[in-house]
C-alpha positions in Angstrom: 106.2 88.7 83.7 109.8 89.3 85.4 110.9 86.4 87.2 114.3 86.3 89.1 115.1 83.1 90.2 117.3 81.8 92.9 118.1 79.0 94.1 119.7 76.4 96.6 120.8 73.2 96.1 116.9 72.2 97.3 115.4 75.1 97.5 114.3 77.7 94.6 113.1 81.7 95.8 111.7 83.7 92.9 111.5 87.9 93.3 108.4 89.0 90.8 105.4 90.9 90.5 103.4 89.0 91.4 105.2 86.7 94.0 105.6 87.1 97.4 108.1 89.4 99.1 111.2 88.3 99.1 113.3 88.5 102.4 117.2 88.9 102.0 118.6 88.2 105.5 121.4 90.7 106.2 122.8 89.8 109.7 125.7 87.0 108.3 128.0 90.6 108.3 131.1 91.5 110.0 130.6 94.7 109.4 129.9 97.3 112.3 129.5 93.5 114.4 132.3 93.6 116.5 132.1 90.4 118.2 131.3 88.2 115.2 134.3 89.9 113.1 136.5 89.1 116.6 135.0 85.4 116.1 135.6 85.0 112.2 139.5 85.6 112.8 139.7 82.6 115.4 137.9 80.8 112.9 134.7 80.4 114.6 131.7 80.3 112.5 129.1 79.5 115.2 127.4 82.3 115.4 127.4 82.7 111.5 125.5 79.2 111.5 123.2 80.3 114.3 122.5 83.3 112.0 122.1 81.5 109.3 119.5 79.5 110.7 117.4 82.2 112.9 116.6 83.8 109.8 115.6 81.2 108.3 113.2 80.3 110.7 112.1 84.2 110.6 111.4 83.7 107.3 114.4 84.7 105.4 113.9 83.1 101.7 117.5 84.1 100.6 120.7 84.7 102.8 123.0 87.5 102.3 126.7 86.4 102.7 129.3 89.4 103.1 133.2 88.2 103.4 134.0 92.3 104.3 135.7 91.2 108.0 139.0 93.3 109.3 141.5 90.9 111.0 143.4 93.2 112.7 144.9 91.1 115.0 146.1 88.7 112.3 147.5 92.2 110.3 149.8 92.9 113.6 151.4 89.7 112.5 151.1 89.3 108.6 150.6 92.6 106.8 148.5 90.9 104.2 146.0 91.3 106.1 145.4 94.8 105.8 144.6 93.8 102.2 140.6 92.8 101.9 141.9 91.0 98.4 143.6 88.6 100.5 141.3 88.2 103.2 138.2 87.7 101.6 138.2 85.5 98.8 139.2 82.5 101.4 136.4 83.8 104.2 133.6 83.9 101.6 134.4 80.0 100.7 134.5 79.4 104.1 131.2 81.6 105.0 129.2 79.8 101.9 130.3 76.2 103.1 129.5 76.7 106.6 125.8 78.2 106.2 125.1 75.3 103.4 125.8 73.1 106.0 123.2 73.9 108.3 120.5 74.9 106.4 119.6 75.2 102.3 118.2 78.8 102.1 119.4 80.3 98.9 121.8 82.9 98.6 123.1 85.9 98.0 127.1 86.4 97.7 128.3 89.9 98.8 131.7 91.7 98.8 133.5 94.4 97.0 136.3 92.3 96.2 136.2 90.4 92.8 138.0 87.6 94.2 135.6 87.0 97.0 132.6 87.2 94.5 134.0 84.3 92.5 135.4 82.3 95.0 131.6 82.7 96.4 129.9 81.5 92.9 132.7 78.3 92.8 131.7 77.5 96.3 127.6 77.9 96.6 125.4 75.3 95.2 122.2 76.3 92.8 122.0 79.9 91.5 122.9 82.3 94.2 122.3 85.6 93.8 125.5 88.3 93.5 126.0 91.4 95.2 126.8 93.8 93.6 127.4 95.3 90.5 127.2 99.9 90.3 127.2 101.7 87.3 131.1 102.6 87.8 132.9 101.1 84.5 135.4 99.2 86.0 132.8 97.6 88.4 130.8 96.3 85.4 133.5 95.3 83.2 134.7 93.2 86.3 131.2 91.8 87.1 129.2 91.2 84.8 131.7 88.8 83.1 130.9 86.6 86.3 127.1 87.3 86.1 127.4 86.2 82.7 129.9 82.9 83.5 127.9 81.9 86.3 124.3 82.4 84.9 123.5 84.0 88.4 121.5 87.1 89.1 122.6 90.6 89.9 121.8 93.1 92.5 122.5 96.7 90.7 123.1 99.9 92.4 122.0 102.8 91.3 125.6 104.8 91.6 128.2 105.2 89.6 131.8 107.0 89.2 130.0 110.4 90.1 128.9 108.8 93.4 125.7 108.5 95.0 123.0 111.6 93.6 120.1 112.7 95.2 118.5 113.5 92.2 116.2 110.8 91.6 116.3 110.7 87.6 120.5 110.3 87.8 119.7 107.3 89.7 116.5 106.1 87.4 119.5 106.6 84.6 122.2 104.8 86.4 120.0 101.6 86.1 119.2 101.7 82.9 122.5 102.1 81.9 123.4 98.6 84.0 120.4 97.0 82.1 122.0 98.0 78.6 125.6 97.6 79.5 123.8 94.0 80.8 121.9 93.1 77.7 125.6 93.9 75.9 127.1 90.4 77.6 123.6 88.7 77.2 122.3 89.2 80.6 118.2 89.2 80.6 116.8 92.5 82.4 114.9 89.5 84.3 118.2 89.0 86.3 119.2 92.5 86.9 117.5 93.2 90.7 117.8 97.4 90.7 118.9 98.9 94.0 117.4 102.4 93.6 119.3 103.6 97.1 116.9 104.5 99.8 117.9 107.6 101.8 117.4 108.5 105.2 113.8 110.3 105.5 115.8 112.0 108.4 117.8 113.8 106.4 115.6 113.9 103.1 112.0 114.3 103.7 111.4 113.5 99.8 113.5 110.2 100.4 110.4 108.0 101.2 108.5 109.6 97.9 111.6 109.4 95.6 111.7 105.6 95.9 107.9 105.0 95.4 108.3 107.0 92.0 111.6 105.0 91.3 110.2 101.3 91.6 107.1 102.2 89.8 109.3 104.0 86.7 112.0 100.6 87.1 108.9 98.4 86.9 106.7 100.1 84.2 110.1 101.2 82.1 112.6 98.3 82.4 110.8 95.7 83.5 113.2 94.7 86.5 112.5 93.6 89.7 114.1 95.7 93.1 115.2 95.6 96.0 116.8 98.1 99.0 118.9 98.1 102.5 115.5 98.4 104.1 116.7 99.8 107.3 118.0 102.9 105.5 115.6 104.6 105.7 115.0 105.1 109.5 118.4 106.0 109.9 119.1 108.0 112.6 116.1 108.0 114.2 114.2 107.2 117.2 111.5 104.5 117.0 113.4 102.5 113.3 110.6 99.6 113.5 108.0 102.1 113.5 109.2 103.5 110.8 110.4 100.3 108.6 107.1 98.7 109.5 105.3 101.6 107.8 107.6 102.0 104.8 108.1 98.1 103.7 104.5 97.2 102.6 104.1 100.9 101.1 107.0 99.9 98.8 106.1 96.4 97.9 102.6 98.8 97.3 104.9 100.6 94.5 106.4 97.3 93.3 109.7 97.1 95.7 109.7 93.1 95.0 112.6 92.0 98.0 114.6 94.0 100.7 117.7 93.1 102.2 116.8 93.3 105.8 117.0 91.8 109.1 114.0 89.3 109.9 114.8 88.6 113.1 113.8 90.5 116.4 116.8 89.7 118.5 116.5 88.1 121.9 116.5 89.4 125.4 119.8 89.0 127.1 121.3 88.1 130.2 122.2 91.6 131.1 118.8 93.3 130.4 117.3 90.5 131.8 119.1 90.9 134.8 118.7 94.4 135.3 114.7 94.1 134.8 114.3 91.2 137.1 115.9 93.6 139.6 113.8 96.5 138.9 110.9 94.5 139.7 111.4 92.9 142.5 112.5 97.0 144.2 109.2 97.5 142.8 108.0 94.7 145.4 106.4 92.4 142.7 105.8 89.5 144.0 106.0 87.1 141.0 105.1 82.8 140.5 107.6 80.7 141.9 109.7 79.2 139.1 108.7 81.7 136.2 111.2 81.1 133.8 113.1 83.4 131.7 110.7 83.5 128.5 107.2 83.8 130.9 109.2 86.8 132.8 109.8 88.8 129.3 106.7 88.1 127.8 104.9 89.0 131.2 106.8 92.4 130.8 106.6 93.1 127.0 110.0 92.8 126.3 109.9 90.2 123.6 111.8 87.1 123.8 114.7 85.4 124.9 114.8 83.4 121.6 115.2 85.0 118.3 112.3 85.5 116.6 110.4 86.8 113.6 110.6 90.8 113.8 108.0 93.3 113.6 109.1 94.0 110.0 107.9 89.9 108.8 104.8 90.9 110.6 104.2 94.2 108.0 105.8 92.1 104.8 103.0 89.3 105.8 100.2 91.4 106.3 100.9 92.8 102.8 101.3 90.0 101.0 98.2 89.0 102.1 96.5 91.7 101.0 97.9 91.6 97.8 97.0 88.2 97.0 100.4 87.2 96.8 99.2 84.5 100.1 96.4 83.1 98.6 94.0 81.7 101.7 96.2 83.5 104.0 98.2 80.5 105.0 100.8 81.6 105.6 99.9 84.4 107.8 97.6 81.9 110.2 100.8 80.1 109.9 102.7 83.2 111.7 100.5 83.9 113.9 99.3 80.8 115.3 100.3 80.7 119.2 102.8 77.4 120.0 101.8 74.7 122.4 103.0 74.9 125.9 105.3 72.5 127.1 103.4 69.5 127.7 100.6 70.1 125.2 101.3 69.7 122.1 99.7 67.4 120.1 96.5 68.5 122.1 93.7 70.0 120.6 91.6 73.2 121.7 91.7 74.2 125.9 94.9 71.8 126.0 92.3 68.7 125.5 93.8 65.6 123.8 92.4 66.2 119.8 90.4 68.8 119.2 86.5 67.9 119.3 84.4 67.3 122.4 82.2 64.5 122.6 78.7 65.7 122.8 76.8 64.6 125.9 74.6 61.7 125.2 
C-alpha cells in the first residue's frame, strides 16, 4: 500500500490510502498577504510563528513554507532584490528555523527558486516534504536531483512546458510522465504526491467531476498518493466554505489522500467587532454587564476572536470517521468536545468537582 512519509525532527505524518487526511497548512505565504510580506522585510517573523502554531493547533499535520516574498522597499535601495534568486534562498532558511522553533509539525518546503528549495532541505530537520516539481524539463532535471539527494518527497503538478490543459487525460499524462522521469533517478512512485490541478467549478462546471476521475485513475494506475490547492475550487464565488466543505470529503471519497489548505477559521477583529458592538446597542440591546469579547461573538454567531479550527477540519473529520480512517471516533469527540469555562476545569459534569454524584443514602 502507498505510504508517503514525512517527518519532523519528533514528529512523523504519513499520506496513504488508508490513513487519515492529511492537512497541509498553507497560510505561512507572503503571497497576496500584504502585511506579513511588509513584516518579513523588517525581519519580523512573529506572525509566521503565530501561523505556524494556529494551524497546528487546527490540526495542520504538515506546514507549508513558501520563501516567494517581494521586498520592494529593500529593491529601492539594492537592485538585487528585484531578483527572487537572491531573496529567497536566505528567507526560506530563515522561515524553516523560525517555525521549528516553536513548534515540530513537519513540513513542506515551497518556492520556485532552486536555491530556496535547497537551502530549505539543508535547513529542516526529518524528511520534509518539497514543493514542487511540473512536468516542464528543466524543472525536473533541476529537482528531482534534490528529491533524489535529500531522500524527501515530492509534490508533482500536473503541467508542463505546454502550460496548464483542461483536458483531463493531458494532465493524467503529465503525471505519469513525472513518475517515469522519477523512477529514472530512483525515486519510488510512493514519494511522488500528484497535484492533478483543481479548477474553478465557476468557470468549469466539469472541474469538480474531472478531479474525482483523476485521483481514482492516479490511484488505481500509478499507485501515488494526491493532493490539491483545496480552495481552488470555489474560486470566485460567493459562499467558498460551502463549497470546500462539500467538495473536500467527496475527494478523499475518490482517494484525494491530503490538500494544501487553510485549517484555520480566522478570528474576529477589532474593527468588525467594533462596528457590531455598535450595531447592537442602535438596535437597543441591552446586553450582561462585563460580557467579554469571545461571549459577545459567539452570542452573535460570528465565530471567534481566537483562531480556530475552520469549517473545512470539521468536513475532513467527519470523513475520516466515516471511512474508518478514526477508528472509535476519537478524534472527532476530541474536536468537538466543548472547553471548560474559566474556573471549571478540572470539574466534572454540571461544573461539579469529578464527575459522579454520590447517590443519596
Amino acid at each position: 500500500m502507498t505510504r508517503t512519509v514525512i517527518e519532523s525532527k519528533t514528529k512523523t505524518a504519513v499520506m496513504g490510502f488508508d490513513e487519515p487526511f492529511c492537512v497541509i497548512g498553507e497560510r505561512i505565504n507572503p503571497t497576496g498577504r500584504k502585511i506579513l510580506n511588509e513584516e518579513l522585510e523588517r525581519g519580523d517573523f512573529s506572525r509566521v510563528e503565530a501561523d505556524a502554531i494556529a494551524q497546528t493547533m487546527a490540526g495542520a499535520t504538515v506546514l507549508d513554507i513558501n520563501s516567494g516574498a517581494v521586498f520592494s522597499n529593500k529593491m529601492a535601495e539594492d537592485p538585487r532584490y528585484a531578483d527572487n534568486n537572491f531573496v529567497e534562498p536566505e528567507l526560506m532558511r530563515q522561515l524553516v528555523e523560525k517555525v521549528q522553533a516553536v513548534c515540530d509539525t513537519p513540513l513542506c518546503i515551497d518556492s520556485s527558486v532552486p536555491g530556496a528549495l535547497e537551502n530549505g532541505l539543508a535547513a529542516a530537520e526529518g524528511r520534509p516534504l518539497l514543493n514542487s516539481v511540473t512536468g516542464e524539463e528543466e524543472r525536473l532535471e533541476m529537482v528531482l536531483p534534490l528529491v533524489k539527494k535529500y531522500n524527501v518527497p515530492v509534490v508533482a503538478i500536473s503541467n508542463d512546458d505546454t502550460g496548464i490543459s483542461e483536458d483531463p487525460e493531458v494532465r493524467f499524462a503529465v503525471a505519469k510522465k513525472i513518475v517515469e522521469r522519477a523512477a529514472d533517478f530512483g525515486i519510488p512512485a510512493h514519494d511522488i504526491v500528484v497535484d492533478p490541478l483543481v479548477m474553478p467549478i465557476g468557470a468549469m462546471g466539469t472541474a469538480g467531476l474531472q478531479v474525482f476521475t483523476l485521483v481514482r485513475r492516479l490511484r488505481e494506475e500509478l499507485g501515488v498518493n494526491t493532493t490539491c490547492g483545496a480552495s481552488n475550487i470555489s474560486f470566485g464565488l460567493p459562499n467558498r466554505h460551502g463549497i470546500n466543505n462539500a467538495f473536500l470529503p467527496m475527494a478523499m471519497g475518490a482517494g484525494m489522500t491530503s490538500a494544501i489548505m487553510n485549517p484555520v477559521a480566522l478570528p474576529i477583529g477589532p474593527k468588525k467587532l467594533a462596528e457590531k458592538r455598535a450595531e447592537v446597542e442602535a438596535a437597543g440591546v441591552i446586553l450582561p454587564d462585563g460580557m467579554d469579547d469571545e461571549a459577545f461573538v459567539q452570542l452573535f454567531g460570528m465565530g471567534s476572536t481566537k483562531p480556530k479550527a475552520g469549517k473545512e477540519m470539521e468536513a475532513i473529520r467527519a470523513a475520516n470517521f466515516l471511512t474508518n480512517n478514526d477508528e472509535g471516533g476519537g478524534e472527532w469527540i476530541r474536536f468537538n468536545r466543548v472547553p471548560p469555562k474559566a474556573g471549571e476545569e478540572g470539574r466534572g459534569r454540571a461544573g461539579r468537582s469529578g464527575g459522579r454524584r454520590r447517590r443519596a443514602s
